[in-house]
N, CA and C atoms of all chains as a GROMACS GRO file, in nm:
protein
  576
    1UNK      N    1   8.477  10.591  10.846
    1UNK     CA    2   8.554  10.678  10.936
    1UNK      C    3   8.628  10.784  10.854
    2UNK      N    4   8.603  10.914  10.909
    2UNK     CA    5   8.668  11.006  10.823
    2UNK      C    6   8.856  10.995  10.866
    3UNK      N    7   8.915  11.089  10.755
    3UNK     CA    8   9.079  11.096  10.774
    3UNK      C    9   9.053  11.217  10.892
    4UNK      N   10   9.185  11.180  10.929
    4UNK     CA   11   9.254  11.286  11.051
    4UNK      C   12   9.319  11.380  10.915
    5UNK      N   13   9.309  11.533  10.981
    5UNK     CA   14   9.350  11.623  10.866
    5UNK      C   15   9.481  11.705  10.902
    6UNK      N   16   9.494  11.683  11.080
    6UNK     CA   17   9.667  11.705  11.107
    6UNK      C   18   9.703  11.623  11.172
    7UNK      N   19   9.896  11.551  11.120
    7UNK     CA   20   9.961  11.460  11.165
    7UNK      C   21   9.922  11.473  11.303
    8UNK      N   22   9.988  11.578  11.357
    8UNK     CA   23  10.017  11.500  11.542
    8UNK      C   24   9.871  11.482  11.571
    9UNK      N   25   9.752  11.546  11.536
    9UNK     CA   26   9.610  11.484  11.589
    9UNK      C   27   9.578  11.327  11.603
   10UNK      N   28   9.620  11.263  11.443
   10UNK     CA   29   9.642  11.145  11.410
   10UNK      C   30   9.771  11.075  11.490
   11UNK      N   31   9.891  11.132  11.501
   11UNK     CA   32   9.998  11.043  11.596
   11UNK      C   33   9.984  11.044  11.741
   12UNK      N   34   9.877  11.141  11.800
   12UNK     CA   35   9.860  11.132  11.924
   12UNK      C   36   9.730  11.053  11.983
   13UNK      N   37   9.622  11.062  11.883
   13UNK     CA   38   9.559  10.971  11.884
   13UNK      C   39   9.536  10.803  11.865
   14UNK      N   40   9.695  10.768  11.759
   14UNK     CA   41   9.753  10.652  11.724
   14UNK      C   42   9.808  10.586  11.850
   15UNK      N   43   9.903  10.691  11.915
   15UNK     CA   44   9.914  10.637  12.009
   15UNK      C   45   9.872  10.584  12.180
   16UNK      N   46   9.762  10.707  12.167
   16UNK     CA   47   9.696  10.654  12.256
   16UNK      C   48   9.594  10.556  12.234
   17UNK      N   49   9.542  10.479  12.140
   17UNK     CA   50   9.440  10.384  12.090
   17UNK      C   51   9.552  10.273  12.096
   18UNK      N   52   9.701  10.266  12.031
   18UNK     CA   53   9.760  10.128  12.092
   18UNK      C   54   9.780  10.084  12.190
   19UNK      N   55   9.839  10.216  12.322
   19UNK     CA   56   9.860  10.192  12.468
   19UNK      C   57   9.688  10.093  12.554
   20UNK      N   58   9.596  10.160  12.466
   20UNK     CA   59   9.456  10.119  12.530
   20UNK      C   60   9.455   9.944  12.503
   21UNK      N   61   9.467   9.919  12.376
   21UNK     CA   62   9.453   9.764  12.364
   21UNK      C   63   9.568   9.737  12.269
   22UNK      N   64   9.675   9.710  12.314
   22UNK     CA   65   9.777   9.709  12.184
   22UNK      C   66   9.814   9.547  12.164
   23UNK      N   67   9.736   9.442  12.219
   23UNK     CA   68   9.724   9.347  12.141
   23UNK      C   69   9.639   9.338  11.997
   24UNK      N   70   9.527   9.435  11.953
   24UNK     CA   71   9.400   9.337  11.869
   24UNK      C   72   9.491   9.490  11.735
   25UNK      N   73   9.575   9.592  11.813
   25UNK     CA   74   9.576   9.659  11.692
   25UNK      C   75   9.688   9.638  11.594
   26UNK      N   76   9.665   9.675  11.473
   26UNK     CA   77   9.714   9.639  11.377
   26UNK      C   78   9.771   9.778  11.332
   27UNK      N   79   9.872   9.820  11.216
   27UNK     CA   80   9.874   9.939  11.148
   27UNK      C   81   9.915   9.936  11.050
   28UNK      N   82   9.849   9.959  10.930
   28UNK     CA   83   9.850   9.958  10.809
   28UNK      C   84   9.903  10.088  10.701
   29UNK      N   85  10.006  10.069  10.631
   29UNK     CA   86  10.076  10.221  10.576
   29UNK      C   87   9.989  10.134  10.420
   30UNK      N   88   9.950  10.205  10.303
   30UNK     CA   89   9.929  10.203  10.186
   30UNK      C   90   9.974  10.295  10.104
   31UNK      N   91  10.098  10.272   9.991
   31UNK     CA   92  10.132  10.342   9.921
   31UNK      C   93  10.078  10.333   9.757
   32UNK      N   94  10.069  10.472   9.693
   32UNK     CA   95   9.984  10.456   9.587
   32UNK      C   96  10.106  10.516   9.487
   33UNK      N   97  10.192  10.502   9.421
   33UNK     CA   98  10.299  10.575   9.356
   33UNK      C   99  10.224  10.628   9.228
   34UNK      N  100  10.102  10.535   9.136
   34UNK     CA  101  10.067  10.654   9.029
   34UNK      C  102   9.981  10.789   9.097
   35UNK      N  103   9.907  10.744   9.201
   35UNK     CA  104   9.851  10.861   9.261
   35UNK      C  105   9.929  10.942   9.295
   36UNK      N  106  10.047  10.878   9.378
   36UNK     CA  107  10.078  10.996   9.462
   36UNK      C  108  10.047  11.032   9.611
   37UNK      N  109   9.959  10.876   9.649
   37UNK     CA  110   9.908  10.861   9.796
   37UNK      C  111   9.927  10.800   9.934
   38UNK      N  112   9.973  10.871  10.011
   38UNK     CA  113   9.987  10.738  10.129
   38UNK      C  114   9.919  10.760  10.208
   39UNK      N  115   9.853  10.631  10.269
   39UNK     CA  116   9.734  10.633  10.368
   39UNK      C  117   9.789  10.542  10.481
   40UNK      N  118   9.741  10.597  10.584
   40UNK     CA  119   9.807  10.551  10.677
   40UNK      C  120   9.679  10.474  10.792
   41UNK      N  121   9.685  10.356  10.812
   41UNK     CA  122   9.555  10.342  10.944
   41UNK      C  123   9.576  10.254  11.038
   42UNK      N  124   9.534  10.293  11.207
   42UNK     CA  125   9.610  10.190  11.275
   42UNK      C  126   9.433  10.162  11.335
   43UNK      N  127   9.423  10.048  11.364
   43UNK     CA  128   9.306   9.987  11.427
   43UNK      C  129   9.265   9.932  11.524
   44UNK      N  130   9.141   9.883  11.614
   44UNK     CA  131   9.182   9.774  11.702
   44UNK      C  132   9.020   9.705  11.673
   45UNK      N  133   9.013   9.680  11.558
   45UNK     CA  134   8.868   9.665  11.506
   45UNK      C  135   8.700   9.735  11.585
   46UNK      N  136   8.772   9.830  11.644
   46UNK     CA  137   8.619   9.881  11.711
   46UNK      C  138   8.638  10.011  11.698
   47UNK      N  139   8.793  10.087  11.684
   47UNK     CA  140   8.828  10.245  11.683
   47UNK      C  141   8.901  10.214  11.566
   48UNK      N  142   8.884  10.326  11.461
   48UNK     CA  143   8.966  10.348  11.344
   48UNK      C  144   9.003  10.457  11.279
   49UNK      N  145   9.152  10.422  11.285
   49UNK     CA  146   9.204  10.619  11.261
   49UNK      C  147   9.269  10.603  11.141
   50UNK      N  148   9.299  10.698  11.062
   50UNK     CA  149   9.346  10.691  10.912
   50UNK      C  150   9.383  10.858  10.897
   51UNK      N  151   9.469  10.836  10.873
   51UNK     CA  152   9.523  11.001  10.794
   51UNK      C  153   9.590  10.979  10.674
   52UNK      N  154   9.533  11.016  10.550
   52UNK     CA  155   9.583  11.019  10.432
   52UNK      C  156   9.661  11.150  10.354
   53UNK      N  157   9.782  11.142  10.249
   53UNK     CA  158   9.839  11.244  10.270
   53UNK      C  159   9.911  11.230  10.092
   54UNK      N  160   9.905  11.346  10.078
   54UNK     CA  161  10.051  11.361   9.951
   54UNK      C  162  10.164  11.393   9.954
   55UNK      N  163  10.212  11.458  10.063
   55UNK     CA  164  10.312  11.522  10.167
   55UNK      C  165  10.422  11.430  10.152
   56UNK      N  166  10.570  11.487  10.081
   56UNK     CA  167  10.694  11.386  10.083
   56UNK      C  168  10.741  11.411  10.242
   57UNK      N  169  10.758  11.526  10.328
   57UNK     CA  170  10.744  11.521  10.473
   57UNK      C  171  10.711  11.420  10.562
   58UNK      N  172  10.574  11.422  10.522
   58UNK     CA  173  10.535  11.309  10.608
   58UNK      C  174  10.599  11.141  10.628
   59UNK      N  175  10.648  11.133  10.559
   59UNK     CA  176  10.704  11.002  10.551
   59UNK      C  177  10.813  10.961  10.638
   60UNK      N  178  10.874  11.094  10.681
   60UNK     CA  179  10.967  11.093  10.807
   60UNK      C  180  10.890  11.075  10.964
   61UNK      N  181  10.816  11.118  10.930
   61UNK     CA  182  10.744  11.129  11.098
   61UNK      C  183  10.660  11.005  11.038
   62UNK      N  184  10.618  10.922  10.921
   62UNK     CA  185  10.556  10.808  10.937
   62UNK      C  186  10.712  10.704  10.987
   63UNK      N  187  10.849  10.716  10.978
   63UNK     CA  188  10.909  10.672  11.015
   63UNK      C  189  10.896  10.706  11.160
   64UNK      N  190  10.893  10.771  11.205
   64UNK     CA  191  10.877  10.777  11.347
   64UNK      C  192  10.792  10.717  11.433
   65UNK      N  193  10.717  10.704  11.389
   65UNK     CA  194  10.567  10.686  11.450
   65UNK      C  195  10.577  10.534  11.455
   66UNK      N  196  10.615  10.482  11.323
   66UNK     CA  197  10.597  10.365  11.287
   66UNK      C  198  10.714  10.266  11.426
   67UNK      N  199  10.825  10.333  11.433
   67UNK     CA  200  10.927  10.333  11.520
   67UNK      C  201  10.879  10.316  11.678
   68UNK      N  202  10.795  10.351  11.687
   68UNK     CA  203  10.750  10.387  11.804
   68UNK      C  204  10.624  10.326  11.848
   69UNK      N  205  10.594  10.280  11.764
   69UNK     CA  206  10.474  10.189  11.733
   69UNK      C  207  10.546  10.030  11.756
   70UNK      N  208  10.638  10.064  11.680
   70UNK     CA  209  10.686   9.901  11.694
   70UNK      C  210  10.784   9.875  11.814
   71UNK      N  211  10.817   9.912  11.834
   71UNK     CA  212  10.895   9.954  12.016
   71UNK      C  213  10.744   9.868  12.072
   72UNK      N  214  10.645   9.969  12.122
   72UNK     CA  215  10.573   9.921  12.177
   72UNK      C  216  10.543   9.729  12.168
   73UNK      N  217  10.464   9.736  12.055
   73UNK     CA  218  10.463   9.634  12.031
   73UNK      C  219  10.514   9.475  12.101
   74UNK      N  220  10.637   9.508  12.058
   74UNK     CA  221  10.776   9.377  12.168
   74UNK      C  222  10.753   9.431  12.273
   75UNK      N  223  10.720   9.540  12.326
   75UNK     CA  224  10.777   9.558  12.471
   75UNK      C  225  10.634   9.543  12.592
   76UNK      N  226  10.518   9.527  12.491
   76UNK     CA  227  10.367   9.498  12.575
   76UNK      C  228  10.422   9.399  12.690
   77UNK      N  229   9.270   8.114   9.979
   77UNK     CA  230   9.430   8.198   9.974
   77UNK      C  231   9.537   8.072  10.075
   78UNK      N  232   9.651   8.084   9.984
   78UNK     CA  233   9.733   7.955  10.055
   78UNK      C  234   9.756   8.004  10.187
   79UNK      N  235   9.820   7.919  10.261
   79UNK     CA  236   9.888   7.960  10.411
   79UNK      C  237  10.029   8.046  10.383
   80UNK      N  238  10.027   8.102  10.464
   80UNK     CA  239  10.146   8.221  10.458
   80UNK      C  240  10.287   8.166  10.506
   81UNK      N  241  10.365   8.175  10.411
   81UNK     CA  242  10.508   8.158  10.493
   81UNK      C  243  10.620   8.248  10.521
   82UNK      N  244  10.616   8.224  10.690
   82UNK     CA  245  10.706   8.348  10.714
   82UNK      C  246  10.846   8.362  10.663
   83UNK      N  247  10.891   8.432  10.592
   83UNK     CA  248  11.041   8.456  10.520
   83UNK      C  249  11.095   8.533  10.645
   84UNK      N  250  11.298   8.465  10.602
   84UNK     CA  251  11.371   8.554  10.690
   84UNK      C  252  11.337   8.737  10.661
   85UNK      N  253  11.363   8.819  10.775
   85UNK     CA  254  11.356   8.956  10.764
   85UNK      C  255  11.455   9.022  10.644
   86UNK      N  256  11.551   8.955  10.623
   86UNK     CA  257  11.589   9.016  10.464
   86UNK      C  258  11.622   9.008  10.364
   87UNK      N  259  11.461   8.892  10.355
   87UNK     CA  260  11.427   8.827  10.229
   87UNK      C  261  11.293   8.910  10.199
   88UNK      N  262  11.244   8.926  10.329
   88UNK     CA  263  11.150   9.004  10.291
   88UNK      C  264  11.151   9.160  10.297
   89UNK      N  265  11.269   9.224  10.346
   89UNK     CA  266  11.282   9.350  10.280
   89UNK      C  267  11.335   9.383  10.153
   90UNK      N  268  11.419   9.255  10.102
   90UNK     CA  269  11.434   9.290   9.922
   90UNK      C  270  11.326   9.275   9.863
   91UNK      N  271  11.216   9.125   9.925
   91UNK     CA  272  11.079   9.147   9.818
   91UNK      C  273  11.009   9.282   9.839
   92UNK      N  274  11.024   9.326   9.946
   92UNK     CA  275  10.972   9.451   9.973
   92UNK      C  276  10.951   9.589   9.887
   93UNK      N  277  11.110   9.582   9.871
   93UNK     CA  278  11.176   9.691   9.827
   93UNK      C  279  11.097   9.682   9.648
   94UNK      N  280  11.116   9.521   9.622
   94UNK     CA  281  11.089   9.482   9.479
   94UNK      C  282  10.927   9.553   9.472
   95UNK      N  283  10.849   9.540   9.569
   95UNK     CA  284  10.732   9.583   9.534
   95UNK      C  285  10.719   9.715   9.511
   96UNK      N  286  10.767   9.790   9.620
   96UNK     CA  287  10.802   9.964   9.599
   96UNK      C  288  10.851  10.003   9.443
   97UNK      N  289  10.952   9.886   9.402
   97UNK     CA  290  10.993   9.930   9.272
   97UNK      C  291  10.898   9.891   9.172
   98UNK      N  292  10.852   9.754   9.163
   98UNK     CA  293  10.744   9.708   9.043
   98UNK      C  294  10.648   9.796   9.063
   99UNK      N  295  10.595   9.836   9.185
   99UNK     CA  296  10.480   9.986   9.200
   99UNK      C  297  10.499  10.083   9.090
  100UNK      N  298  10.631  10.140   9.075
  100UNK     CA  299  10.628  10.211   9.007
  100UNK      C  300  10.654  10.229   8.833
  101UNK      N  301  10.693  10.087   8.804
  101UNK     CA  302  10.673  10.082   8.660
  101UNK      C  303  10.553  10.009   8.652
  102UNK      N  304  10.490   9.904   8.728
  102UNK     CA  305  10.376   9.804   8.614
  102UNK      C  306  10.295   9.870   8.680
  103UNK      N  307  10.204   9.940   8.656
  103UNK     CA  308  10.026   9.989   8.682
  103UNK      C  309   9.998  10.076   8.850
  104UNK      N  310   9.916  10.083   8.836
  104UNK     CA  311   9.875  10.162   8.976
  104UNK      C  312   9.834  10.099   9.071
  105UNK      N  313   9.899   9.970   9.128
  105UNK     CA  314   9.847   9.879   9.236
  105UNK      C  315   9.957   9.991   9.353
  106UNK      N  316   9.819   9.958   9.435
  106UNK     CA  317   9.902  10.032   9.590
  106UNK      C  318  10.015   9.897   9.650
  107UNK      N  319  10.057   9.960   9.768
  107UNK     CA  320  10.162   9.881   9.848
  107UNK      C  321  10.078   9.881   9.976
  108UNK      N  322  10.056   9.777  10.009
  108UNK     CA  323  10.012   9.766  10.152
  108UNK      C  324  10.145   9.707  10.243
  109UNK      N  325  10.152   9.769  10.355
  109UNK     CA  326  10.211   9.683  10.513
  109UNK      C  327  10.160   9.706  10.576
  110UNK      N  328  10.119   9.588  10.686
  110UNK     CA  329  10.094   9.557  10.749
  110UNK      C  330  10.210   9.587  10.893
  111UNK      N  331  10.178   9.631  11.019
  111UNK     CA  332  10.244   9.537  11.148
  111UNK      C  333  10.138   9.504  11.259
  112UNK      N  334  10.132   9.409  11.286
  112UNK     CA  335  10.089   9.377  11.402
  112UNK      C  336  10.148   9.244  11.531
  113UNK      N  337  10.129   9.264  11.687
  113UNK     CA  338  10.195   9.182  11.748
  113UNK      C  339  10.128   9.059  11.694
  114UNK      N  340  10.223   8.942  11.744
  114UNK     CA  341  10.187   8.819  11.724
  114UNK      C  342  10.304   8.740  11.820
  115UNK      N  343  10.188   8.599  11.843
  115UNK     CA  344  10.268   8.543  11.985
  115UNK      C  345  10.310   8.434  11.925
  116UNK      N  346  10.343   8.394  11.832
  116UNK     CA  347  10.398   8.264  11.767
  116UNK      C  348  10.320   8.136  11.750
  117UNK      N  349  10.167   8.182  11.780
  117UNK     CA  350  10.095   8.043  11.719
  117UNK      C  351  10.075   8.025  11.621
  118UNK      N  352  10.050   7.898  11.570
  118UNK     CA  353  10.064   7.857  11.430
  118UNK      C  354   9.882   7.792  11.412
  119UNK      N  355   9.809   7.739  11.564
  119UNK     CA  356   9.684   7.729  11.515
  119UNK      C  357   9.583   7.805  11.552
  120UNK      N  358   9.490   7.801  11.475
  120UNK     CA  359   9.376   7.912  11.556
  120UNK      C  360   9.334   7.874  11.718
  121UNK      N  361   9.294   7.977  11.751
  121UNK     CA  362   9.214   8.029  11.879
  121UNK      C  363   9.132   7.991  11.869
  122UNK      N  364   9.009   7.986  12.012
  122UNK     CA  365   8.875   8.015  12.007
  122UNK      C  366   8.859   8.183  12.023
  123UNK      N  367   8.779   8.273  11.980
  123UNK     CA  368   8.746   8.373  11.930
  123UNK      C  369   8.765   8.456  12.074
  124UNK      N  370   8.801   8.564  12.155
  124UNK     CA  371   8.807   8.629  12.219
  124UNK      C  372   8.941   8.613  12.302
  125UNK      N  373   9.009   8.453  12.259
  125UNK     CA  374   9.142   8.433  12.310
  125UNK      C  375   9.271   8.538  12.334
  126UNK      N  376   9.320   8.597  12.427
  126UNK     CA  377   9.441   8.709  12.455
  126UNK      C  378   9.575   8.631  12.436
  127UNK      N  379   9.625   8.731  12.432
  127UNK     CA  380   9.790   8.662  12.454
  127UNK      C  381   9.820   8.624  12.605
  128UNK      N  382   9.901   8.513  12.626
  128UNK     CA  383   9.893   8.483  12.722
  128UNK      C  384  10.054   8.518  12.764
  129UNK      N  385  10.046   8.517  12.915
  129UNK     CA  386  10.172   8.634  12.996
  129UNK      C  387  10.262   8.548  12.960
  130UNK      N  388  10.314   8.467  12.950
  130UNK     CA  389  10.441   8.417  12.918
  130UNK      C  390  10.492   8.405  12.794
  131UNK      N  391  10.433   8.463  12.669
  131UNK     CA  392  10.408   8.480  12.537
  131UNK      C  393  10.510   8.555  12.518
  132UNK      N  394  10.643   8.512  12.443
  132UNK     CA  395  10.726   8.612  12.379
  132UNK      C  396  10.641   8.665  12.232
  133UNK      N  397  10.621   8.819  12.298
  133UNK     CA  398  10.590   8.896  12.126
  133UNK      C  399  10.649   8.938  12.058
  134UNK      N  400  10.604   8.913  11.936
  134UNK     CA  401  10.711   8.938  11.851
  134UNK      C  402  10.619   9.065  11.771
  135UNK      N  403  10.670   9.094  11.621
  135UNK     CA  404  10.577   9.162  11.547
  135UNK      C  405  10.587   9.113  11.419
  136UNK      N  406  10.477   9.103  11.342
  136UNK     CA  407  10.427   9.042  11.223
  136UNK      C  408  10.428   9.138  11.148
  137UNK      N  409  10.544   9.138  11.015
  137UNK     CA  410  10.505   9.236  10.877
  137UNK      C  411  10.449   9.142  10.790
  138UNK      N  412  10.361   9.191  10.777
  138UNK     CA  413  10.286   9.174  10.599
  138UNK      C  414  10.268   9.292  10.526
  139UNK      N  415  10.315   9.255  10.379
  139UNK     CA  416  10.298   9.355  10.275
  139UNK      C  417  10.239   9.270  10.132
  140UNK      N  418  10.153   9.342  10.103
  140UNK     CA  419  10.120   9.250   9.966
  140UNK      C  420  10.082   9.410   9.847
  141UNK      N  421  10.110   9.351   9.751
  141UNK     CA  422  10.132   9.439   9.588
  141UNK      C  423  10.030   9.331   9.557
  142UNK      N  424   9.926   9.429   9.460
  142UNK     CA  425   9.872   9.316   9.340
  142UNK      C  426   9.857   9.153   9.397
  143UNK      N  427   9.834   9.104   9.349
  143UNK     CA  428   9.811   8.970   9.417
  143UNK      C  429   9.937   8.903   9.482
  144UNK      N  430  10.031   9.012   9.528
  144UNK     CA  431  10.151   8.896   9.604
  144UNK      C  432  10.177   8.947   9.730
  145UNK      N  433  10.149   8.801   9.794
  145UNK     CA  434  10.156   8.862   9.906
  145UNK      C  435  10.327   8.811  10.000
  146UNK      N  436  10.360   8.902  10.114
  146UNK     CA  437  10.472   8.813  10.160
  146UNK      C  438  10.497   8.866  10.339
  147UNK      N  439  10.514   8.756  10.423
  147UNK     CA  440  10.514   8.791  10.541
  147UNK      C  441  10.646   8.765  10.597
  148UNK      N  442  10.672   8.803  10.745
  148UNK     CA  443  10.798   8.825  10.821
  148UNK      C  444  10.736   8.817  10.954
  149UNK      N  445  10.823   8.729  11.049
  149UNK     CA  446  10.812   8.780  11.194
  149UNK      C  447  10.958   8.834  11.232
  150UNK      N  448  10.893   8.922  11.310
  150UNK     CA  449  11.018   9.047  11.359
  150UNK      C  450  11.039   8.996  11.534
  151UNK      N  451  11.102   8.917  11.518
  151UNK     CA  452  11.170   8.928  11.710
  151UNK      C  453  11.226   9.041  11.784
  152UNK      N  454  11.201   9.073  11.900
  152UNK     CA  455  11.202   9.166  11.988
  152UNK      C  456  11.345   9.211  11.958
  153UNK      N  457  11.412   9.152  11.966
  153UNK     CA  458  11.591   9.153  11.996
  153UNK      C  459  11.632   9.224  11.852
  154UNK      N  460  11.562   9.193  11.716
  154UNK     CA  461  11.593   9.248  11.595
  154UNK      C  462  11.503   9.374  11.551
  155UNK      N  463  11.444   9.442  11.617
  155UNK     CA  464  11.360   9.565  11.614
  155UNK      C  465  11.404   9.634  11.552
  156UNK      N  466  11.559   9.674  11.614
  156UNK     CA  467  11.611   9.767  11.588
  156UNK      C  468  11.692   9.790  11.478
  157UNK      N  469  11.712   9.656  11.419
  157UNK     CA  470  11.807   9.633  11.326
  157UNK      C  471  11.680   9.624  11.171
  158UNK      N  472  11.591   9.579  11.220
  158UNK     CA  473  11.459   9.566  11.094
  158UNK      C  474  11.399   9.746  11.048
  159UNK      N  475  11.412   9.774  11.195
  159UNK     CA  476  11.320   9.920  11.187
  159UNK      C  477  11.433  10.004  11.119
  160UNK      N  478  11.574   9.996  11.130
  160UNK     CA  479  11.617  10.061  11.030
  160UNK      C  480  11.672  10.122  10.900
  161UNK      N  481  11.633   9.978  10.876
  161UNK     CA  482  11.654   9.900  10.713
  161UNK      C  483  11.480   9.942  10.705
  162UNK      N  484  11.416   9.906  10.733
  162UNK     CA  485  11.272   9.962  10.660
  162UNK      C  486  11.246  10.083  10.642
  163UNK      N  487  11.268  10.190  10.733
  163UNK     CA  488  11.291  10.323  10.705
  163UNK      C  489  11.372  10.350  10.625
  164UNK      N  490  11.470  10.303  10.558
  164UNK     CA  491  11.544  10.387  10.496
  164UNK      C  492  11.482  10.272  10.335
  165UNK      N  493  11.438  10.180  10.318
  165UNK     CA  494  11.356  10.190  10.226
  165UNK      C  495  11.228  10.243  10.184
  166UNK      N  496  11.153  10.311  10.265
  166UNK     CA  497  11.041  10.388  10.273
  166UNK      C  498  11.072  10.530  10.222
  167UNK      N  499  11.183  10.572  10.273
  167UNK     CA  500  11.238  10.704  10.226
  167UNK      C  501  11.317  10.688  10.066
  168UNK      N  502  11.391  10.594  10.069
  168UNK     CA  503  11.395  10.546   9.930
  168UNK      C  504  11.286  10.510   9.826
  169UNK      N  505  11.237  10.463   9.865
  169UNK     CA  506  11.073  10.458   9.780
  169UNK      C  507  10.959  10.566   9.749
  170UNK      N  508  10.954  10.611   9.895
  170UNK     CA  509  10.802  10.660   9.870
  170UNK      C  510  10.846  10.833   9.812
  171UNK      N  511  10.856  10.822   9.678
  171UNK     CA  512  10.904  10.941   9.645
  171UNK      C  513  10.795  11.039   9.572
  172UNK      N  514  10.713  10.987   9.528
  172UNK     CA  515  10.583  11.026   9.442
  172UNK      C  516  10.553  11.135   9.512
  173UNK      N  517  10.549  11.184   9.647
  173UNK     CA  518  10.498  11.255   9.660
  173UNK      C  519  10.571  11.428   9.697
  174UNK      N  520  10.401  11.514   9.700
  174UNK     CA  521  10.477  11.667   9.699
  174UNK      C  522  10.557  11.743   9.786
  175UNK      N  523  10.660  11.775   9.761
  175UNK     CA  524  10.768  11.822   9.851
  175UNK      C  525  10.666  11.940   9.902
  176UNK      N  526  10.704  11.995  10.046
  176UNK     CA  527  10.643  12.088  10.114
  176UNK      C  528  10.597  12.214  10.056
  177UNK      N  529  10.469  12.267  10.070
  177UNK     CA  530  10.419  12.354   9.970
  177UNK      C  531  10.485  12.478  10.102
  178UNK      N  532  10.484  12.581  10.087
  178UNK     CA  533  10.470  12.673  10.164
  178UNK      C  534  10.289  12.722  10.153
  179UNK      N  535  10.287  12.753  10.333
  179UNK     CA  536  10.188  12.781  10.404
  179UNK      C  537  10.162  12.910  10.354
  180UNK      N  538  10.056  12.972  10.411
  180UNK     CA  539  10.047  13.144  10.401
  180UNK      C  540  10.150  13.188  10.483
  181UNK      N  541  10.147  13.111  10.610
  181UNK     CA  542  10.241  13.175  10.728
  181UNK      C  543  10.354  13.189  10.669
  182UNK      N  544  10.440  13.087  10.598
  182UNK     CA  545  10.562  13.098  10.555
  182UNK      C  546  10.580  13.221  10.488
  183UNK      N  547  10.471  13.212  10.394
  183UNK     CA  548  10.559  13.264  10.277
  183UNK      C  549  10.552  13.467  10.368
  184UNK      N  550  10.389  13.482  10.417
  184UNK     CA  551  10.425  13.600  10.526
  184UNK      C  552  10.571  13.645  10.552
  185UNK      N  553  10.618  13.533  10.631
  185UNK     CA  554  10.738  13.531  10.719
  185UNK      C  555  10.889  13.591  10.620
  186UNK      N  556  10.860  13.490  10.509
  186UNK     CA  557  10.960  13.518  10.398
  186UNK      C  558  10.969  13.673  10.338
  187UNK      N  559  10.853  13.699  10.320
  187UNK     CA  560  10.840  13.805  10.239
  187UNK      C  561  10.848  13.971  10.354
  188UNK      N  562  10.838  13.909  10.476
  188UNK     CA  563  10.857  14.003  10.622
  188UNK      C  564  10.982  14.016  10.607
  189UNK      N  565  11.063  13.868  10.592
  189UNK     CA  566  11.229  13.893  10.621
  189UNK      C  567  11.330  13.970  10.476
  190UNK      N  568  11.260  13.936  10.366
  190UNK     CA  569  11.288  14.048  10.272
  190UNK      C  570  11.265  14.204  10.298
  191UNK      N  571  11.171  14.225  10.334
  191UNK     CA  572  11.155  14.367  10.362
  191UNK      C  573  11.259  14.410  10.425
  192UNK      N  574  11.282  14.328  10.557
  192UNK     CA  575  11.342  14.395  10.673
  192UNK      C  576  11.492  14.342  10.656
   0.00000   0.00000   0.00000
């Protein structure tokens, strides 16, 4: 599966793939500090989205997302 | 791989934090986390099994560095209190990377508002 190449494509798509089955999905952040990489992927083993990034920015709206992600979550 | 034991939530945001930091002195192992819901069973399913409606969910962190791994369940009621201790170690940590480049548009814009 290729990366998503802009955030909100990837956060709007994130979130509509958890609302669809947000029991089986999972979301995975990977940080790489000698690279310099964070990869981001949320799943539901049949759809898989990933946006990878070097961007110190991004890490705020991965707070967000992540926020909002986990809201959901408890509240299924 | 042994069975996982869930640690209190901030036991496992100092190991957490410890990994963000050992990341950055011992070698180039990434940081993985994990979240996903989880309904508090402890044995397996048969394979296509759902959560069932009376199921308090909770949410499951896992993060593992290099071969260590360490998990957490997050109760509904502490969301809010987990989600904001983890963010503000994420922003504390994840520093490696490049502060905002300017766009073409920007720098356009910049170099418009000098003129004028």
């Amino acid at each position: 599966m290729t990366y998503f190449t802009s955030w909100d494509e990837f956060a709007k798509a994130a979130e509509r793939l958890h609302s669809a089955n947000p029991e089986k999905c999972r979301f995975v952040t990977k940080y790489n500090h000698t690279k310099g990489q964070l990869v981001l992927k949320l799943t539901d083993d049949i759809v898989c989205l990933q946006y990878s990034t070097n961007q110190l920015q991004d890490v705020k709206k991965l707070e967000k997302l992540s926020s909002t992600l986990l809201r959901s979550i408890v509240t299924q | 791989m042994s069975v996982e034991q869930h640690i209190p939530n901030d036991q496992f945001l100092q190991k957490l934090t410890a990994f963000y930091r050992d990341s950055k002195i011992r070698g180039p192992k990434s940081v993985y986390v994990t979240m996903k819901p989880y309904d508090g069973r402890t044995k397996a399913m048969p394979k296509g099994t759902g959560f069932k409606e009376d199921d308090e969910i909770s949410c499951i962190f896992r993060a593992k560095w290099g071969s260590k791994k360490i998990a957490t369940e997050v109760k509904a009621k502490e969301v809010n209190n987990f989600h904001s201790q983890y963010s503000a170690i994420i922003i504390a940590q994840m520093v490696n990377l490049e502060k905002r480049k300017k766009t073409d548009d920007d720098k356009k814009k910049s170099t418009g508002a000098a003129k004028a």
